[in-house]
Each structure stands twice: as structure tokens, then as C-alpha cells.
N, C-alpha and C positions, 0 to 999 in steps of 0.2 A: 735275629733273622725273621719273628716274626712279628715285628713292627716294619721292616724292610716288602714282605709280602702284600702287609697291609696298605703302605705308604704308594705299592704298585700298582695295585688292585684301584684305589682311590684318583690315582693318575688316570688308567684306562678309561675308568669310567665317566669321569670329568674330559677327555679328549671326545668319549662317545656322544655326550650329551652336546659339544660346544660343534661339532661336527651336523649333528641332524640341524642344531636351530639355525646353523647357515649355509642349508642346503633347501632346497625343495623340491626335492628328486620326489618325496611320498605323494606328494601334491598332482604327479605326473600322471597323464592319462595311457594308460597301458595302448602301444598301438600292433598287439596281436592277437585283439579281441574287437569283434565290432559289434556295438551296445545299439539295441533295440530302438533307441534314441537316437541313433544317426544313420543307420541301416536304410531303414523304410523312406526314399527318397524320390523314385520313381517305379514305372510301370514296371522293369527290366528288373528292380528290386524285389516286388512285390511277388512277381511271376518265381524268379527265385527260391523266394520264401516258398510258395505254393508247392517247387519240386522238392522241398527239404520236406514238407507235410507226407507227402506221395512217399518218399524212401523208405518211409519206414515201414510202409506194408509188404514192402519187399525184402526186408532183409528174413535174412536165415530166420532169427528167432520169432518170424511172422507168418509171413506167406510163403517165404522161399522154402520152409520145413516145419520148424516148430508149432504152428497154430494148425496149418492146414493140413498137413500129414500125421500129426501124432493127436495133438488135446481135442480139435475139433471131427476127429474120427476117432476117437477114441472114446467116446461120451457112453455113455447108456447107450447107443445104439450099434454101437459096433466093437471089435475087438484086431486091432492090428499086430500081427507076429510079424518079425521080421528079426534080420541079422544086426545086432548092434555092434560094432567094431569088431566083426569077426565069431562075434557068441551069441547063441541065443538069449533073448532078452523076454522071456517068459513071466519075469517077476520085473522086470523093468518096470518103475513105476509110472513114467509118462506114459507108456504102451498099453499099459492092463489096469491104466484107471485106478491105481493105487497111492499116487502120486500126493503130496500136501504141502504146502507153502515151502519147507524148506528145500526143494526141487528147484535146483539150481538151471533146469531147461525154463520150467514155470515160471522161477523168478526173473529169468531173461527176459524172458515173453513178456509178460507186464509191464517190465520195467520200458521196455521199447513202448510198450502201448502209450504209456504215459508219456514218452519221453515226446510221442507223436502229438496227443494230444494238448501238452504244453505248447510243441511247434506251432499247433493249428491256436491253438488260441492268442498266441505270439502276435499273428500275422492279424487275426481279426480286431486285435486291440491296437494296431498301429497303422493300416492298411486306405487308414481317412489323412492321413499325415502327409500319402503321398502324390507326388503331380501324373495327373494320368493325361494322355494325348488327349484331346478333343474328340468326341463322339467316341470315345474306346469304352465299351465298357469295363464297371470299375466294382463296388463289392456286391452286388445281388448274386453275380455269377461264382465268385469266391467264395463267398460266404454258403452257398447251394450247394457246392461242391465237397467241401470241409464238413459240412452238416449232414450229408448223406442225400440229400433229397435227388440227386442225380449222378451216376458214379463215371459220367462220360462230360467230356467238357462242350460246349456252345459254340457253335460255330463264329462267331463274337472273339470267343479267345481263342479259337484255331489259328486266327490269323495273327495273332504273335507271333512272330517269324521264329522265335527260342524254343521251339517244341516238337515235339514227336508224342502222339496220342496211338498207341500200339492196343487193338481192340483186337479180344476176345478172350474165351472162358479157362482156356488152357495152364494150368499152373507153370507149362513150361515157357509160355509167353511173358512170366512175371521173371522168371530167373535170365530170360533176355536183357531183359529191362534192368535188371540189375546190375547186370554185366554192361548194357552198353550205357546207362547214367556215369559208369567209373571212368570212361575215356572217350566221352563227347563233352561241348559245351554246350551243346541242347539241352531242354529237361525234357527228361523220358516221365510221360505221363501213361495210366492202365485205363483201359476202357472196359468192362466184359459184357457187353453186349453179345448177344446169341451170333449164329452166322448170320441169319437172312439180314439181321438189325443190323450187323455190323457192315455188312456192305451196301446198305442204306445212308447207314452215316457216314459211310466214304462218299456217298455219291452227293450226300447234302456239306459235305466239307466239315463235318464233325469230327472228323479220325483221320491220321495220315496213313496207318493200315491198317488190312482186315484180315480177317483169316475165315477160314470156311471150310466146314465135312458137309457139304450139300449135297442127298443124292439125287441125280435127275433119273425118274424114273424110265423115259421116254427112251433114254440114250446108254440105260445102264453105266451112265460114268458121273464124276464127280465135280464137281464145280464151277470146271467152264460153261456149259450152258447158263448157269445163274448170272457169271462173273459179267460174260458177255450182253446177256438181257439187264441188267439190273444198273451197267454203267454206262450207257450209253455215252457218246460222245467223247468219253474217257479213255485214253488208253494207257495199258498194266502192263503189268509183270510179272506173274504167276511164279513162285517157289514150289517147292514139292516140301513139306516141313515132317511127315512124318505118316504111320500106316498105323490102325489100333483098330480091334478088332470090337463090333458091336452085335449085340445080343439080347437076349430075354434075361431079366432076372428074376428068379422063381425061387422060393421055400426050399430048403435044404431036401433032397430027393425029389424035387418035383413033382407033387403030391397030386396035381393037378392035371398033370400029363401036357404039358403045355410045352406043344415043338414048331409051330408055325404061326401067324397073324391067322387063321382060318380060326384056329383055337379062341381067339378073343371076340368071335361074335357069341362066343356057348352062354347060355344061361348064367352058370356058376362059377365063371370067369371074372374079375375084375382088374381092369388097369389104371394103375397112375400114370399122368402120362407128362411131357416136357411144354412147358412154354412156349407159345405161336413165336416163329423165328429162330427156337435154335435148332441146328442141323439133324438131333436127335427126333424133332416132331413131326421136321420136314420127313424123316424116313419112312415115320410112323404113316404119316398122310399118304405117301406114294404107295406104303405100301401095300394100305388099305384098299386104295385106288384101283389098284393093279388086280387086286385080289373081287373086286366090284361088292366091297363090304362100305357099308353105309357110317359113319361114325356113329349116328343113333344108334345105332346096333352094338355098339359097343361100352360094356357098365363102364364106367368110370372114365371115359373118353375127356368128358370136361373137368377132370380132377386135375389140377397140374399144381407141379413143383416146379421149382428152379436148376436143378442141379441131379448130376448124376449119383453123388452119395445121397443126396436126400430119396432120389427115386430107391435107392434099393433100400435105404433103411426102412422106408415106406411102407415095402414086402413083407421085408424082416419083421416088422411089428402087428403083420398080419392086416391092416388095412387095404391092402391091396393082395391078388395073387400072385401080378406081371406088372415088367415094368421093361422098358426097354432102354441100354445106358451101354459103357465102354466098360471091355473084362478089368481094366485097370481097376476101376472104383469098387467093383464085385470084389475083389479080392480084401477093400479094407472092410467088409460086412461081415460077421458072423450069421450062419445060416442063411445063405444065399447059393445058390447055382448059377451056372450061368451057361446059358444054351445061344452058342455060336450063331447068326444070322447072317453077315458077311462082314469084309473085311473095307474099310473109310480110308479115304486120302484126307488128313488134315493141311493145306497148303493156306501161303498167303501170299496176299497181295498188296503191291506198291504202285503207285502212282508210275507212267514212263517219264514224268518231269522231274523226279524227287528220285528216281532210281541211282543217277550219276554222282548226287549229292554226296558229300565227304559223309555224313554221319550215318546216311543209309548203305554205302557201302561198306561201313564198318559194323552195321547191323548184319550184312551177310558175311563179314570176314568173321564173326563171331558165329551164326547158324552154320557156317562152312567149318568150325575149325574143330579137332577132334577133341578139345577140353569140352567144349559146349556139349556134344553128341556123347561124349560120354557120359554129361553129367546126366542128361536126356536119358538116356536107354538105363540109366544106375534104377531110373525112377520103376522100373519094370513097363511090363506089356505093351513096350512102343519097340515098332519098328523104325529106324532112322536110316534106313540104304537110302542112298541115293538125297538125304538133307542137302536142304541147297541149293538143289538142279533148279533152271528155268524150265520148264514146263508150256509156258505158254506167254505167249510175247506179241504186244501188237507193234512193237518198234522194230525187230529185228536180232535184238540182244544176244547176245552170245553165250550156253547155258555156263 
């Protein structure tokens, strides 16, 4: 029996060997992979490439949650409570900065980092390979983009027809973008440029939309005055996206007594204040205006940050007294206040030529639809009644 097992064993394996030498299936080029090697062929290629680079700052374990809402507010400068699946997450270690490599959100997060940064370097080792139209440009703009030196794309590559460049600062603009990269053939590209910038670069053909909390001081209202001076010969299509409410940020108890813009010409005041262009400076300047307060007159007027958490960590670390930012951001600070000033329309704006288009109408079947608005208001301190509506229209459009 067991020279019988033997003598079968012996067969098999003499069928297996006489089998591969007259076949050349190994030899065969797998075709449900396509190799970096035959990929990179043209422009349309290329551009591709570029939105598979861009994805990855949007998924969850990047911008859409993990980097922006938890590690990157979560630093030394601040301390984020919140509900993790229903329980408090007080000892949660992405939360309270306790967290160490075996942190299976962390290890996400990187792993996507890298996984992005492999993309980009993909693209820029193979991106001379490929045939670009005549006068298109071809890698200075790609390779500036990929490398950080400009985080909005060139009117050069706006007119790729494959694209949608969706500008501004709003995290909830990146979870758009997210959403609508999975059921368009466009690439959904981020812009975050400030308001006044972003609807600058609508008007120079940088961005295909913009968004804006501009206040116009004259008119007590929000946006359209800008939208209207700033676009000339253009006509939009204003959305309503959402209501957040803006304020002072000040030292736990507000030590300083700081309840008005009147406060910040005092001696013993000092403010950090926003970036020329975004809609939070714009406030700051109107409101100064209004009040016939001179910027000189106010300490730290030419101190600026980028961003609403960086303004209130700012306070927080006692560099500043005031700061002026949206209650949302207040909220991931420890030792912050936040003293209500008034309440902003964040909306945006489309082009009336690109409005009918298949993929930007599916950009508002998403801003319209209640999965989106939920996921929106889940984020806290946004108001979202009325997401969606037209608001202002120079075509005629039906809200």
C-alpha cells in the first residue's frame, strides 16, 4: 500500500512538472492591474493620476476625520471631549493625546499618508512619458501642486475639461468632495483659499466654485454684495450651505473683560488676527470701520494666522488675549470662551454656465440630500435649515 501511495504521489507530480513546461500562462501579463509602465500615456492619464494624489487628503482617516478632527486638534494645544460610539472617550487615546504607534486610527492615518505620498511620487517619475497637447502645460504645474508650493490649481490646468476645483477653508467642503469624486467622472480637486481669494479665483478661472461668509458692513448682509462687485460680467448661482455662529475667543473666564471690538483698541488688549481675504478679517475690518477704530490702534492687528484653531490656540497659550474665529473651533480648545458676536451665512457659488451640468447637479443632489446634512450638523455648531436653497440667481433658476 505504501509503495502504491508512493508510485501516485510520483505520477502527480511528474503530470505537474510536464503540465507548467507546456504551458505559458506564468509568463502572462496580469490584465487587472495596470503597471506604471503602460498607465502614463497622455494628458487625461496624467490628470487622473493627479486626482488619485488629491483622494487621499480626503478620506476619513485624513481630512474627512482622523488628522483634522482628532491628532491635529489634539496636540499640546488643545484637548477634544466628545462621544465615541455612544461612551464617553475621556481616556480615548487619539482624544487626550495618549495615543502610541500601536493606535490602530494613527496607524491608518500614516499608512494613507504614505500611501498618498507613494501616489505623488508615482506620477512625478513617470509624468515625462507622457504625450501632452501642444501649448498645454505639462510638469511645472504638477509637480508645484504635489510639492505644496500652491494648494490651488492654475488656470492653465482649469481648462482640462476632467475637473472640478471646489475652494474653500470649510472641512465640510472636503467631505463633499469626497462624496462627489465616488459618482462623477470628473476629478474633484480642494482649493482652500480664504473667501475674498476664493472668489478672485473664480473670477481669474482658477476654481470652478467658491464659497464665502463675507460680511458687507454697509448692507448688514452677507455675500451678495461681494459676489456681485467682485464678478463682474459673470453670472451665478448662489446656494445657501449653512449658518455658524462667530465670536471673540478669550482665556477661560474672560479675564480681560472683552465683550465688543471697542475693547480691542485698550492698551492691555492684544489680538491675533486672520489672513487678508478670509471672511473672518473681512469682519474684523468692517468691524473696526464701523466702530471708527483705526487698525494702529489696535496691538497685534498685523499678527496673523491661517486658520480658526490656530487663532484660538493662539489665546490659549497666552500670546494673544482675542481672537476672533467660529464657536465650532472654540469648542476643540481647552481653556477658551467664546463670546458670541453674530451669526454668518456660509454659501456658494457656481458659475450660471456649469450650473445645468450633469456632475454639478449632482454636487447639489448631494448638498440637498439628508445623508449629507446629517453628516454636516453630526460635526456640531452648524446650522444647516434651508442647505441647498438658491438664494441668489442671475439666470432666473428655480430655488
Amino acid at each position: 500500500m505504501k509503495k502504491m501511495n508512493n508510485l501516485f504521489k510520483k505520477i502527480c507530480l511528474w503530470s505537474l512538472v510536464v503540465t507548467m513546461a507546456s504551458c505559458d500562462f506564468l509568463d502572462t501579463k496580469p490584465y487587472d492591474f495596470v503597471a506604471p509602465e503602460t498607465f502614463y500615456q497622455n494628458e487625461k492619464d496624467c490628470t487622473m493620476a493627479l486626482a488619485g494624489v488629491y483622494y487621499t487628503l480626503v478620506k476619513g482617516t485624513v481630512y474627512g476625520n482622523n488628522y483634522s478632527l482628532m491628532f491635529s486638534n489634539t496636540d499640546d494645544l488643545s484637548y477634544f471631549a466628545r462621544e465615541f460610539d455612544g461612551n464617553p472617550v475621556k481616556n480615548h487615546g487619539a482624544v487626550c493625546n495618549t495615543h502610541d504607534a500601536a493606535n490602530a486610527q494613527l496607524f491608518d492615518t500614516w499608512t494613507d499618508l504614505y500611501d498618498g505620498i507613494n501616489n505623488a511620487n508615482v506620477l512625478l517619475d513617470n509624468i515625462d512619458k507622457a504625450e501632452f497637447e501642444k501649448n498645454t502645460s505639462k510638469l511645472p504645474n504638477v509637480s508645484n501642486e504635489i510639492s505644496g508650493v500652491s494648494r490651488t490649481t492654475s488656470a492653465t490646468q482649469n481648462r482640462i475639461s476632467n475637473q472640478i476645483i471646489i475652494c474653500g477653508q470649510d472641512m465640510i467642503l472636503d467631505l463633499l468632495a469626497n462624496r462627489l469624486n465616488q459618482c462623477v467622472e470628473e476629478n474633484v480637486f480642494r482649493s482652500y483659499k480664504g473667501s475674498y481669494n476664493g472668489l478672485y479665483a473664480m473670477y481669474q478661472g482658477e476654481v470652478n466654485v467658491a464659497t464665502a461668509h463675507l460680511w458687507h458692513g454697509k448692507t448688514n448682509s452677507y455675500n451678495i454684495p461681494y459676489i456681485s462687485s467682485m464678478l463682474p460680467g459673470t453670472d451665478v448661482i448662489v446656494l445657501h450651505l449653512l449658518k455658524r455662529k462667530q465670536g471673540f475667543y478669550v482665556k477661560k473666564g474672560n479675564p480681560k473683560r472683552i465683550q465688543s471690538f471697542e475693547d480691542l483698541k485698550r492698551a492691555d488688549v492684544t489680538i491675533v488676527n486672520r489672513e487678508p481675504g478670509s471672511g473672518v478679517r473681512v469682519l474684523v475690518d468692517e468691524k473696526l470701520r464701523q466702530a471708527g477704530i483705526s487698525t494702529q490702534e489696535v496691538n497685534g492687528y498685523q499678527k496673523v494666522v491661517n486658520s480658526h484653531l490656530e487663532a484660538a490656540a493662539t489665546v490659549n497659550r497666552g500670546e494673544a488675549d482675542v481672537a476672533v474665529g467660529s464657536e465650532k473651533h472654540s469648542l476643540s480648545v481647552p481653556g477658551i470662551d467664546f463670546i458670541f458676536i453674530q451669526e454668518e451665512s456660509y454659501d456658494m457659488v457656481i458659475r450660471k454656465e456649469d450650473f445645468t451640468k450633469k456632475p454639478y447637479q449632482k454636487m447639489i443632489e448631494i448638498i440637498r440630500s439628508p445623508e449629507y446634512q446629517k453628516e454636516v450638523a453630526g460635526l456640531g455648531s452648524y446650522n444647516v435649515e434651508n442647505m441647498g436653497k438658491i438664494i441668489y440667481s442671475d439666470c432666473g433658476c428655480r430655488p
